[in-house]
py3Dmol code that shows the C-alpha trace and the ligand (Angstrom):
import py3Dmol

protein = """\
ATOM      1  CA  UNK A   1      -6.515 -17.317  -6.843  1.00  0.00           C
ATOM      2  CA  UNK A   2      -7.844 -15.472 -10.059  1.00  0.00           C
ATOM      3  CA  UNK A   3     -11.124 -15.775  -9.438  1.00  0.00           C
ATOM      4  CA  UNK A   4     -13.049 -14.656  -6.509  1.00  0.00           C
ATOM      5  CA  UNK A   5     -15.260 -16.883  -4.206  1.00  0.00           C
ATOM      6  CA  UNK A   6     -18.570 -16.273  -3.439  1.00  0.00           C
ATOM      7  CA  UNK A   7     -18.064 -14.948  -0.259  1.00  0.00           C
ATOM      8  CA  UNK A   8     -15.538 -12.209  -1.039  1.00  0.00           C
ATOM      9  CA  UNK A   9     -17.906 -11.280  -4.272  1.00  0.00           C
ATOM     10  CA  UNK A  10     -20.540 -10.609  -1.747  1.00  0.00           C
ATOM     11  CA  UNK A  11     -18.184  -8.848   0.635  1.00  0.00           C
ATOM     12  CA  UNK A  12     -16.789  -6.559  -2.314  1.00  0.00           C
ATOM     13  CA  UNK A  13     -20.465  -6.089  -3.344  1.00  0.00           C
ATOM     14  CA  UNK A  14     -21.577  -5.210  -0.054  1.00  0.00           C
ATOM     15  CA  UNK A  15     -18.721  -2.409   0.138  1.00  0.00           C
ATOM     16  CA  UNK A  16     -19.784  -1.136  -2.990  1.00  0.00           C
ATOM     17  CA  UNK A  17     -22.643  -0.680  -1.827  1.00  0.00           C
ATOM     18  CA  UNK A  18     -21.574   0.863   1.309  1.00  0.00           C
ATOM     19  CA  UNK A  19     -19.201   3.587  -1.023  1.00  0.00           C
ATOM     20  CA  UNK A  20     -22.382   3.998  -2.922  1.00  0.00           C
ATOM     21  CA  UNK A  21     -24.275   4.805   0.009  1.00  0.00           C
ATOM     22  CA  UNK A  22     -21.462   6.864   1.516  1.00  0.00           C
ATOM     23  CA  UNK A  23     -21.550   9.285  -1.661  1.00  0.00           C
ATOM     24  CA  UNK A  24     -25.244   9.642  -2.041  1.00  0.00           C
ATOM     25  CA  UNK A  25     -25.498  10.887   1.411  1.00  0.00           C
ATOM     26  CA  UNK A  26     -22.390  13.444   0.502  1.00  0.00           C
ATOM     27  CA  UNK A  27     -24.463  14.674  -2.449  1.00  0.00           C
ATOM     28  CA  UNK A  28     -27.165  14.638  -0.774  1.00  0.00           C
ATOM     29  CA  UNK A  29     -25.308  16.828   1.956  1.00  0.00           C
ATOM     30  CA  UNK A  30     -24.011  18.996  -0.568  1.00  0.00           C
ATOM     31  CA  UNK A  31     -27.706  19.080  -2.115  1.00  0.00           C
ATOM     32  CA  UNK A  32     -29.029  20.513   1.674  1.00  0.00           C
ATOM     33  CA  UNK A  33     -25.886  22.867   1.615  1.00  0.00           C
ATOM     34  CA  UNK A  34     -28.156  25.909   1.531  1.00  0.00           C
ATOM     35  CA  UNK A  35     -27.907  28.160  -1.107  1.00  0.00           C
ATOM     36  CA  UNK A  36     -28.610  31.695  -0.143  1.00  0.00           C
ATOM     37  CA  UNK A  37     -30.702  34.431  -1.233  1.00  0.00           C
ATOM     38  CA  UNK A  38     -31.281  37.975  -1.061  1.00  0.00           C
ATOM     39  CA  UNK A  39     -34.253  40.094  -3.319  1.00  0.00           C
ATOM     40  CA  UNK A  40     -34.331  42.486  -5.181  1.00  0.00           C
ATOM     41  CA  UNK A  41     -37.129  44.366  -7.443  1.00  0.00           C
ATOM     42  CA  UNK A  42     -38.193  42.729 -10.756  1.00  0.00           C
ATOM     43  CA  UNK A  43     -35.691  45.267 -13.275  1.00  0.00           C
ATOM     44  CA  UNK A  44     -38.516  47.515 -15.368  1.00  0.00           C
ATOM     45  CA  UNK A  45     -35.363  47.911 -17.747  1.00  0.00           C
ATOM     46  CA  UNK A  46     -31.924  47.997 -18.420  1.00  0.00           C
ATOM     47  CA  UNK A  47     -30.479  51.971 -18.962  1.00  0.00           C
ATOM     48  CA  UNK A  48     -27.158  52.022 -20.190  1.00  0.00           C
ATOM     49  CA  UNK A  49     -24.239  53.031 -17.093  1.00  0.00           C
ATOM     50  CA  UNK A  50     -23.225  55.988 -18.433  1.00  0.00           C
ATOM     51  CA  UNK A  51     -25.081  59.097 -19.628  1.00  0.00           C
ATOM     52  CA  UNK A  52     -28.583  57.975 -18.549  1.00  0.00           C
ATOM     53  CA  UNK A  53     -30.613  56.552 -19.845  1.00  0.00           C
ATOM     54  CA  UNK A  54     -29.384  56.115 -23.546  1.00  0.00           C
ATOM     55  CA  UNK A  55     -25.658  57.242 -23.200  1.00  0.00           C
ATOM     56  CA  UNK A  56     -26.090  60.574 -24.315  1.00  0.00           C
ATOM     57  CA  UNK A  57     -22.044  62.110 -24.291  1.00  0.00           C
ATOM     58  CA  UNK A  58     -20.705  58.642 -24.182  1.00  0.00           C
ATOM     59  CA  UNK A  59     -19.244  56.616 -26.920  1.00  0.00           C
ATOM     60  CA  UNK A  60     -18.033  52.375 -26.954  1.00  0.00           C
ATOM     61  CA  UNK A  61     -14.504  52.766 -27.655  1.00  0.00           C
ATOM     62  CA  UNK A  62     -14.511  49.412 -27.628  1.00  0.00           C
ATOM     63  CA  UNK A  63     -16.791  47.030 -28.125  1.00  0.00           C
ATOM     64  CA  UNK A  64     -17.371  43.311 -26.762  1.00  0.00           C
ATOM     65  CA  UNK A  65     -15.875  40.072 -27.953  1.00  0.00           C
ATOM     66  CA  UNK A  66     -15.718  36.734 -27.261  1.00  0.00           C
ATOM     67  CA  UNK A  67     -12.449  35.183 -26.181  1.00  0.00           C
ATOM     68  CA  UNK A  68     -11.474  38.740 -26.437  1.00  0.00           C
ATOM     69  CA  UNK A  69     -12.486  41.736 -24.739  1.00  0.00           C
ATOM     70  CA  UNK A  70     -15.450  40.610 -22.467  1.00  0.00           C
ATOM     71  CA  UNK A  71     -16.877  44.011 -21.941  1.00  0.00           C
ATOM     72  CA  UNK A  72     -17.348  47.051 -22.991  1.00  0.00           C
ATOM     73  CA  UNK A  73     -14.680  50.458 -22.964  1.00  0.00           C
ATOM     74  CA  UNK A  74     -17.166  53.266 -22.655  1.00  0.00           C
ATOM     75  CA  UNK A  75     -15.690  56.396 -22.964  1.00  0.00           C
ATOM     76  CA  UNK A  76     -17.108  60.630 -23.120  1.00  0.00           C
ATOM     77  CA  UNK A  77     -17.174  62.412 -26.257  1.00  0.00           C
ATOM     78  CA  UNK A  78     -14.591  64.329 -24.652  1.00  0.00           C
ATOM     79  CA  UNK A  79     -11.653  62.287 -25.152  1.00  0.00           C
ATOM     80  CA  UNK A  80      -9.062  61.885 -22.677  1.00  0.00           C
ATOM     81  CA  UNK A  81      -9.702  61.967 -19.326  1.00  0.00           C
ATOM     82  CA  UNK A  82     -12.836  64.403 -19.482  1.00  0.00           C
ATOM     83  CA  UNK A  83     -14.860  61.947 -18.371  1.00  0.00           C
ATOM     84  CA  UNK A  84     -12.895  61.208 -14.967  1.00  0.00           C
ATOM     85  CA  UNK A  85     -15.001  61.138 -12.120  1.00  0.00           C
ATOM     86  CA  UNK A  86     -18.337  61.279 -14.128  1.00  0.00           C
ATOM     87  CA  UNK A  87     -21.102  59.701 -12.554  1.00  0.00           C
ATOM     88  CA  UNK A  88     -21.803  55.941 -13.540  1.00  0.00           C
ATOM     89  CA  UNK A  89     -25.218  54.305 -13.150  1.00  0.00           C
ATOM     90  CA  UNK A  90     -27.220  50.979 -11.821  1.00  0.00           C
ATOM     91  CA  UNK A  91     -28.261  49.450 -15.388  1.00  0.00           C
ATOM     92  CA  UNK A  92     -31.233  47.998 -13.679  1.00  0.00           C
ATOM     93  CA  UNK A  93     -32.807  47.641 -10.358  1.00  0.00           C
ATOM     94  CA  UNK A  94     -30.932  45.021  -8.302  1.00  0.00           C
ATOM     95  CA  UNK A  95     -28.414  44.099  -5.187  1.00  0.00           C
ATOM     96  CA  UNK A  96     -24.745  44.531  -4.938  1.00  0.00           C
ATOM     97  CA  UNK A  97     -22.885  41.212  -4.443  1.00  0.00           C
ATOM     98  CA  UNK A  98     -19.598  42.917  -5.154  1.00  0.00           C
ATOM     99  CA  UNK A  99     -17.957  46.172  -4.092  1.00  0.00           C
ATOM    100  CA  UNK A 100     -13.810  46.261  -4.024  1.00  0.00           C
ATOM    101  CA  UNK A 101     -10.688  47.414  -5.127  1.00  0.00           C
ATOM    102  CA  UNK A 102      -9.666  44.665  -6.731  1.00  0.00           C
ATOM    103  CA  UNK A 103      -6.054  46.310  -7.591  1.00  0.00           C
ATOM    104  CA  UNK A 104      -4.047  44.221 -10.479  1.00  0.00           C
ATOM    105  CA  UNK A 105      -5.822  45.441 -14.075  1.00  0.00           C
ATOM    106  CA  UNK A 106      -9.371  46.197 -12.876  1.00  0.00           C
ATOM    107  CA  UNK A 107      -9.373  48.920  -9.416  1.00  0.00           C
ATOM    108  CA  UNK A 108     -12.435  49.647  -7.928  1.00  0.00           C
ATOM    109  CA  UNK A 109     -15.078  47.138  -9.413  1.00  0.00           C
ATOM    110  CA  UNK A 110     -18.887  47.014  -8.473  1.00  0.00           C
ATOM    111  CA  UNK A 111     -21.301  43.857  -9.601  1.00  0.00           C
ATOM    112  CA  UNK A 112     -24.602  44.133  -9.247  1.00  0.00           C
ATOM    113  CA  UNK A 113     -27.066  41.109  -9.499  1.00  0.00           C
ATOM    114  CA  UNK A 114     -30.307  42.014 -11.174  1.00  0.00           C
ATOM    115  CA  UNK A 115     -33.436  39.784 -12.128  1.00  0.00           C
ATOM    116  CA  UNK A 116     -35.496  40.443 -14.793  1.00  0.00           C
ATOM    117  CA  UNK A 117     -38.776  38.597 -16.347  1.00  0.00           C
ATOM    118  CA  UNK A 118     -37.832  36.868 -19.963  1.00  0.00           C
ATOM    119  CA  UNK A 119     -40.325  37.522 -22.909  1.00  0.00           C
ATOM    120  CA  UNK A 120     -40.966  33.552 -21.854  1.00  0.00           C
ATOM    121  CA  UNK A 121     -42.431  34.895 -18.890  1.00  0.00           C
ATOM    122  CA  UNK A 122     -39.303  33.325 -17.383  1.00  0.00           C
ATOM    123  CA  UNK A 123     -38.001  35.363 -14.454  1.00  0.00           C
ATOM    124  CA  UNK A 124     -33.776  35.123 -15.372  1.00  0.00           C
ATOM    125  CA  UNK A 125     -30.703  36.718 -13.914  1.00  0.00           C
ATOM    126  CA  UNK A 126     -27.837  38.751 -14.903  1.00  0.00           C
ATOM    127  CA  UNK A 127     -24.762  40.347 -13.415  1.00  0.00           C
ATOM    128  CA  UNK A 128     -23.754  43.974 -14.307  1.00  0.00           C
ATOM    129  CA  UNK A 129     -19.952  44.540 -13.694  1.00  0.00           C
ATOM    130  CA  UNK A 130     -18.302  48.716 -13.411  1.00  0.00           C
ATOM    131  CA  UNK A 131     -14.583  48.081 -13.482  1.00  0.00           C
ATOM    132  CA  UNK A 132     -11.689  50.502 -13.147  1.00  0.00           C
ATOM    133  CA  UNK A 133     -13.886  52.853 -10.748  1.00  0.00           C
ATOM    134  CA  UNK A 134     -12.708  55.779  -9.190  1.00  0.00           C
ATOM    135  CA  UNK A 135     -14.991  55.570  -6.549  1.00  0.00           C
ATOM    136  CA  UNK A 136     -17.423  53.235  -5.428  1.00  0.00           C
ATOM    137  CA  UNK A 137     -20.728  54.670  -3.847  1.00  0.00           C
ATOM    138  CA  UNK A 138     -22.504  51.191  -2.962  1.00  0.00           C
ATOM    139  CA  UNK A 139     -22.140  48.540  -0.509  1.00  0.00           C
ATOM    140  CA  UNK A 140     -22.517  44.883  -0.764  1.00  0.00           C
ATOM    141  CA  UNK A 141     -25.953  43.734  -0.046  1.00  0.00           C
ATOM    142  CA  UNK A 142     -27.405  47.249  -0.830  1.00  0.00           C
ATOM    143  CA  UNK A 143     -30.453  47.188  -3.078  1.00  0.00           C
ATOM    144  CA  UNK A 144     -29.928  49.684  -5.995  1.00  0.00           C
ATOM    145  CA  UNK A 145     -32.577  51.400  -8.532  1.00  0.00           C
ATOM    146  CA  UNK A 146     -31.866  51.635 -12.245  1.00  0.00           C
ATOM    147  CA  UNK A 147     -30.225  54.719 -12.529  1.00  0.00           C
ATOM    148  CA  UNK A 148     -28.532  55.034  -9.112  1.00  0.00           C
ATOM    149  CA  UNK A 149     -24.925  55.961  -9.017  1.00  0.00           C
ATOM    150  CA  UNK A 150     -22.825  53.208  -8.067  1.00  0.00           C
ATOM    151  CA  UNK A 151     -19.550  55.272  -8.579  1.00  0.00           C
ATOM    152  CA  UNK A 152     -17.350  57.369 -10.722  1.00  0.00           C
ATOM    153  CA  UNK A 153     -15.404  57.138 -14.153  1.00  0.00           C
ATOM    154  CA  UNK A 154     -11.851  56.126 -12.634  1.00  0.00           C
ATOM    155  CA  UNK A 155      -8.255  55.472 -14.612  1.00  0.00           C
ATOM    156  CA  UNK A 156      -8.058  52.206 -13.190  1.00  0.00           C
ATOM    157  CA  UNK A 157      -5.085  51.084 -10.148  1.00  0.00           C
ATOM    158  CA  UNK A 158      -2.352  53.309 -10.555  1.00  0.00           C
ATOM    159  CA  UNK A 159      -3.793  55.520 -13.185  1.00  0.00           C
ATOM    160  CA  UNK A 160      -3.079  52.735 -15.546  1.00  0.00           C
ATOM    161  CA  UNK A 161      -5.481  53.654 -18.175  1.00  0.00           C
ATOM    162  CA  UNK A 162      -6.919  56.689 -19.498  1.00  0.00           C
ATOM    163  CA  UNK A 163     -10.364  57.342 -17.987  1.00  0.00           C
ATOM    164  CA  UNK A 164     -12.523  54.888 -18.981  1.00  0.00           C
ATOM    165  CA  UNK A 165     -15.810  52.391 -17.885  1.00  0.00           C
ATOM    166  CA  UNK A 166     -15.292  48.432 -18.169  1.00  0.00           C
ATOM    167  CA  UNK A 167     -18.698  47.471 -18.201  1.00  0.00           C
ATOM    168  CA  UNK A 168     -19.674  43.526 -18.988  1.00  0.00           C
ATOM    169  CA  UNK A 169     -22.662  41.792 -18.703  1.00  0.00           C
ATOM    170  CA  UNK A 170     -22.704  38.130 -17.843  1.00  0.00           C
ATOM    171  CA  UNK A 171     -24.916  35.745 -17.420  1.00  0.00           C
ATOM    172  CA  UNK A 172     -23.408  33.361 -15.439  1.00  0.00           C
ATOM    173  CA  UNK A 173     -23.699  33.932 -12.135  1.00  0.00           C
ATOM    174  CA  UNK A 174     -20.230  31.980 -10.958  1.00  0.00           C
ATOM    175  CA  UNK A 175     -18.196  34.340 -12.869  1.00  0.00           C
ATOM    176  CA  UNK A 176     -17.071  36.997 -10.369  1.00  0.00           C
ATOM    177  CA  UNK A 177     -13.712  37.721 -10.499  1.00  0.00           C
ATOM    178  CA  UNK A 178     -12.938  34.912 -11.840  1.00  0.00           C
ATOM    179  CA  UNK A 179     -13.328  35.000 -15.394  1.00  0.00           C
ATOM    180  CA  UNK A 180     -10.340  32.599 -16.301  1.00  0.00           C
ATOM    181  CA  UNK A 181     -12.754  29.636 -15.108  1.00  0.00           C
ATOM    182  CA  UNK A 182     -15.726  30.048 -17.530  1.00  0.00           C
ATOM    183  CA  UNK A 183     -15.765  29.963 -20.827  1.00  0.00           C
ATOM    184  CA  UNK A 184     -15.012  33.563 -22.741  1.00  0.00           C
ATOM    185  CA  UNK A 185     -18.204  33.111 -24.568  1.00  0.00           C
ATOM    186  CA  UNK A 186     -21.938  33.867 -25.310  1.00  0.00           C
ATOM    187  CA  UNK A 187     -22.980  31.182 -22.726  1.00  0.00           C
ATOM    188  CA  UNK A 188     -21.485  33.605 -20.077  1.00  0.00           C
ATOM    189  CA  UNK A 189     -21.699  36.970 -21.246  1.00  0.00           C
ATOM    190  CA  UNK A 190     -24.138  39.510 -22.894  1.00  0.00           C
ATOM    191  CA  UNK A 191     -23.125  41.814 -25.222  1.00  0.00           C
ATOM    192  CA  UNK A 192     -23.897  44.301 -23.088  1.00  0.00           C
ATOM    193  CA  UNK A 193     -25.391  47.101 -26.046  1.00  0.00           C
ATOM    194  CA  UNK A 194     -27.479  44.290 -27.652  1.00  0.00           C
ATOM    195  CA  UNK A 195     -28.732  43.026 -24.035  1.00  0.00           C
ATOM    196  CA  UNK A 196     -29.588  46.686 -22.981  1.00  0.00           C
ATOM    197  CA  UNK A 197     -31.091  47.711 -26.479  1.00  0.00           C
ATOM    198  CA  UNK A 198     -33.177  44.358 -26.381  1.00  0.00           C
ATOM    199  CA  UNK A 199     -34.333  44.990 -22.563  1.00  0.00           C
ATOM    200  CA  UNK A 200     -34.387  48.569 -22.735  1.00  0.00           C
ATOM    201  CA  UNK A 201     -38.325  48.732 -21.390  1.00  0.00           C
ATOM    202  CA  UNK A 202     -39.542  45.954 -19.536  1.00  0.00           C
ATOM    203  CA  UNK A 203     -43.387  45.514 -18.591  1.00  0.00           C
ATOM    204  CA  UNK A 204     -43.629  47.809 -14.615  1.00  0.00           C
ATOM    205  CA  UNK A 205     -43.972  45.264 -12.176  1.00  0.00           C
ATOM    206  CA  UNK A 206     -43.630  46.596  -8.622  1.00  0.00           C
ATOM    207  CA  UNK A 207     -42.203  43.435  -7.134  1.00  0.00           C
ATOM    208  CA  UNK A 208     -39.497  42.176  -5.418  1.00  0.00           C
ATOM    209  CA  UNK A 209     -38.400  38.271  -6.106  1.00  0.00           C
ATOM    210  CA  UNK A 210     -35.534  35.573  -4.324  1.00  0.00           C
ATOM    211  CA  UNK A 211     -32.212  36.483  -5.949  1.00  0.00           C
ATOM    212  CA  UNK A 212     -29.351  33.301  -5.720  1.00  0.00           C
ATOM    213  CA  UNK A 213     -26.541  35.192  -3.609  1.00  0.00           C
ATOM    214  CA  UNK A 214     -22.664  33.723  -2.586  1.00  0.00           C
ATOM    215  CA  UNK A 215     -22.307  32.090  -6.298  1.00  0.00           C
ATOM    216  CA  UNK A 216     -18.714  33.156  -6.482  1.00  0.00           C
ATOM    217  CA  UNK A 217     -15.500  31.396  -5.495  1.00  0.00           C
ATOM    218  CA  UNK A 218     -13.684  32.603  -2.518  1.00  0.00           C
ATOM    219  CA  UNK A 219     -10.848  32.512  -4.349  1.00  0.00           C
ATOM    220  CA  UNK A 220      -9.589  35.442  -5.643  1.00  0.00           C
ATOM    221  CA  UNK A 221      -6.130  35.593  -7.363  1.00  0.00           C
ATOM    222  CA  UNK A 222      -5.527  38.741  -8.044  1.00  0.00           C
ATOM    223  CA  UNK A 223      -6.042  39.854  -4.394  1.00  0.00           C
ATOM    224  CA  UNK A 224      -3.146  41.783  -3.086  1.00  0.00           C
ATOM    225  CA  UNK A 225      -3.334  40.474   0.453  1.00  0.00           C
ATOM    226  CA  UNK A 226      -1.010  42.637   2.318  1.00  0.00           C
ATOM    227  CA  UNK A 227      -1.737  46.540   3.173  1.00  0.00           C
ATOM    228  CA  UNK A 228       2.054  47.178   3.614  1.00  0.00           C
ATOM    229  CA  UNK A 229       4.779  45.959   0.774  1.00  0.00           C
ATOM    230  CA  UNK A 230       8.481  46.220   2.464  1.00  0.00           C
ATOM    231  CA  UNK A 231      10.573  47.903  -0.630  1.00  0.00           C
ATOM    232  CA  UNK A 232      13.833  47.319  -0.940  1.00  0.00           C
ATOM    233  CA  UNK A 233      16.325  49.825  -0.203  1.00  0.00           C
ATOM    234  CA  UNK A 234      17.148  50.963  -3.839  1.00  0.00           C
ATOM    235  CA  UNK A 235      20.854  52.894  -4.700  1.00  0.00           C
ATOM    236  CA  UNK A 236      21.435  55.489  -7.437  1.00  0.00           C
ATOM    237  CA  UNK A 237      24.690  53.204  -9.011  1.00  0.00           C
ATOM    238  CA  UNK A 238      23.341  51.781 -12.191  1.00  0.00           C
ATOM    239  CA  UNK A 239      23.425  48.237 -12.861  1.00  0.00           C
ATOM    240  CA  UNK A 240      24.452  46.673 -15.417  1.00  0.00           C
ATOM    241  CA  UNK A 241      21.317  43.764 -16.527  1.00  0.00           C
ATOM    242  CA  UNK A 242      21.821  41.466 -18.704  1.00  0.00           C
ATOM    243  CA  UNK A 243      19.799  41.841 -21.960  1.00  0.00           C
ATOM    244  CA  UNK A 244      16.929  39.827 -22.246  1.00  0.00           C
ATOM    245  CA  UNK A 245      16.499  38.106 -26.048  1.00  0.00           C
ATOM    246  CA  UNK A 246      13.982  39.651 -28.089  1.00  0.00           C
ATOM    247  CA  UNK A 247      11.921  36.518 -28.273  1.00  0.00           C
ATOM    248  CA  UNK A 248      11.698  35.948 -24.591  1.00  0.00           C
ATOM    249  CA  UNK A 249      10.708  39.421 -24.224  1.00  0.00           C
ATOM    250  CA  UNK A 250       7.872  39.218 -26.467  1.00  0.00           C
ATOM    251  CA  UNK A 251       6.428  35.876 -24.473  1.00  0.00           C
ATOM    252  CA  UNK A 252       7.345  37.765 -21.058  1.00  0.00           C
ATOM    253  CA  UNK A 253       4.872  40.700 -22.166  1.00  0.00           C
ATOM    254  CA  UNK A 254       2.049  38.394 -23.679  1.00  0.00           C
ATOM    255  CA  UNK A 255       2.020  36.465 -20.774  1.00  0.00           C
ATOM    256  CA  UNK A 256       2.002  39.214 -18.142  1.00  0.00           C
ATOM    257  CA  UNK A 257      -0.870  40.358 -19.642  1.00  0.00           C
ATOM    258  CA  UNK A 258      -3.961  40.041 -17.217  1.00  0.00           C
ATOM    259  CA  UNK A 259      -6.737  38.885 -19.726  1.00  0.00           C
ATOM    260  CA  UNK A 260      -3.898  35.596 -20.625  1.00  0.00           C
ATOM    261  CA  UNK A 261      -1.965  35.085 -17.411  1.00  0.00           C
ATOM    262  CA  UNK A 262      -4.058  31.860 -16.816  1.00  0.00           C
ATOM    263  CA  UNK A 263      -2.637  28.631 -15.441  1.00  0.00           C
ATOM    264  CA  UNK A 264      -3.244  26.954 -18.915  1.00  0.00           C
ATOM    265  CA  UNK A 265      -1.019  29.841 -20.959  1.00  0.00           C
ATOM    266  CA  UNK A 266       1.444  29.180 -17.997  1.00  0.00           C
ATOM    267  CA  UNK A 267       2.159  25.595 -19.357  1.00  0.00           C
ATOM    268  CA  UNK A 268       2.602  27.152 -22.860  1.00  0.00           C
ATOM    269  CA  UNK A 269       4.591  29.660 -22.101  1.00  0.00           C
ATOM    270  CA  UNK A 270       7.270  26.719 -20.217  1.00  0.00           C
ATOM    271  CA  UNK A 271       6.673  25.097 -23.901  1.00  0.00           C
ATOM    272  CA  UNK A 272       7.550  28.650 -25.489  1.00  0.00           C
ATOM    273  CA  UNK A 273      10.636  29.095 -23.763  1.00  0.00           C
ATOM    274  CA  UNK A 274      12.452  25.821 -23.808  1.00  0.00           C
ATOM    275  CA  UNK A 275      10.579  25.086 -27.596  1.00  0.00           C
ATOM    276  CA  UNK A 276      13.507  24.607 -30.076  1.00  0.00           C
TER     277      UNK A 276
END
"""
ligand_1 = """\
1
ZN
Zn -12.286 47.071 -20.965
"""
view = py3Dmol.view(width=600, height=400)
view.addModel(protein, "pdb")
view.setStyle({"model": 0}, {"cartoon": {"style": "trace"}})
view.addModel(ligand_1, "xyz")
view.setStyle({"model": 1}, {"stick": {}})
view.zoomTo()
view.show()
């Protein structure tokens, strides 16, 4: 009974097989699955988004980081909120896969897709991402020129920031809003001065090529799903809360945050709380 006859090897081969079969044709499936496309012109260059085309009356408060801050804070020489509602620019030529107020940490947020020809002669992608907009002026699948406005300086949801424009550069196209999936590195993102300064003038080439569109997860968990939020009825008699210990407190902030509330800082902050 420990060893199988020849008949059952061949009957356990032959279903093998079968599986086998059965998952080549689902890859091949998922293979068909078309991937879509849209165009857009070849970019001629990359302008920087605000104070065209070199950021003239705009300064990086601050800068770009991996595993940090995955953008860039680009604020007017102003100060303050001076710069609210200042006009903020298409880096490149491209097509708008993204247009939304996202709400939680980012507002209105515009990504544009824009393809570009490598000093390889390689033709390559990136995404250009405006967050915390205080309006957005473009549409999703609307073909932008470098230097068209895609929206206005904005404070973010709720005013939550001082004026300011998130601006990142990736170049992985899955990204989206979803940047707790992919790594927080250089094999996603630009730093968006270097890539600008470095693709500042590309060769004129009045053409349009196939852009990869619908790369992003559905998925979205930020997304505040519902227009109306039933408050509850609130009374003037203070309440007495109980005080929360220091420590807790501290892990309660850092893991609120929006650039760390992941599921994998979830787990650690369960370790946190009930660690000795
Ligand atoms: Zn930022």
């Amino acid at each position: 009974m420990f060893c199988l006859s020849p008949r059952s090897v061949s009957l356990r081969q032959q279903w093998l097989r079968c599986l086998f079969s059965v998952l080549a044709l689902g890859f091949a499936a998922t293979g068909l699955h078309a991937q879509s496309y849209s165009t857009a012109m070849l970019a001629d260059g990359f302008d920087y988004p605000v104070g065209k085309p070199g950021g003239a009356g705009y300064y990086v408060y601050r800068g770009f980081s991996p595993n940090g801050h995955l953008g860039e804070d680009w604020n007017g020489n102003g100060g303050g909120n001076t710069d609210e509602g200042d006009p903020v620019y298409s880096t490149a030529h491209g097509v708008v896969l993204f247009s939304e107020d996202y709400r939680k940490g980012w507002g209105n947020v515009v990504i544009i897709r824009h393809a570009y020809r490598e000093k390889t002669g390689q033709i390559a992608f990136v995404d250009s991402l405006y967050g915390h907009l205080k309006v957005r002026s473009v549409k999703v699948g609307q073909q932008v020129a470098r230097g068209q406005v895609v929206g206005t300086i904005g404070c973010g949801p709720y005013r939550m920031y001082a004026a300011h424009l998130h601006y990142e550069i990736r170049k992985d196209l899955r990204v989206g809003m979803r940047r707790d999936l992919y790594p927080k590195t250089y094999s996603t993102y630009h730093s968006p001065r270097y890539f600008m300064d470095s693709h500042r003038s590309l060769r004129m080439e009045s053409r349009r090529v196939r852009v990869p569109i619908n790369t992003f997860l559905k998925s979205n968990p930020n997304r505040v799903t519902t227009s109306t939020i039933d408050v509850p009825e609130l009374t003037t008699r203070t309440t007495v809360r109980p005080k929360v210990p220091e420590n807790v407190q501290g892990v309660i902030q850092e893991e609120t945050n929006i650039e760390s509330a992941t599921p994998k800082k979830a787990k650690s902050l369960f370790e946190k709380l009930f660690k000795p």
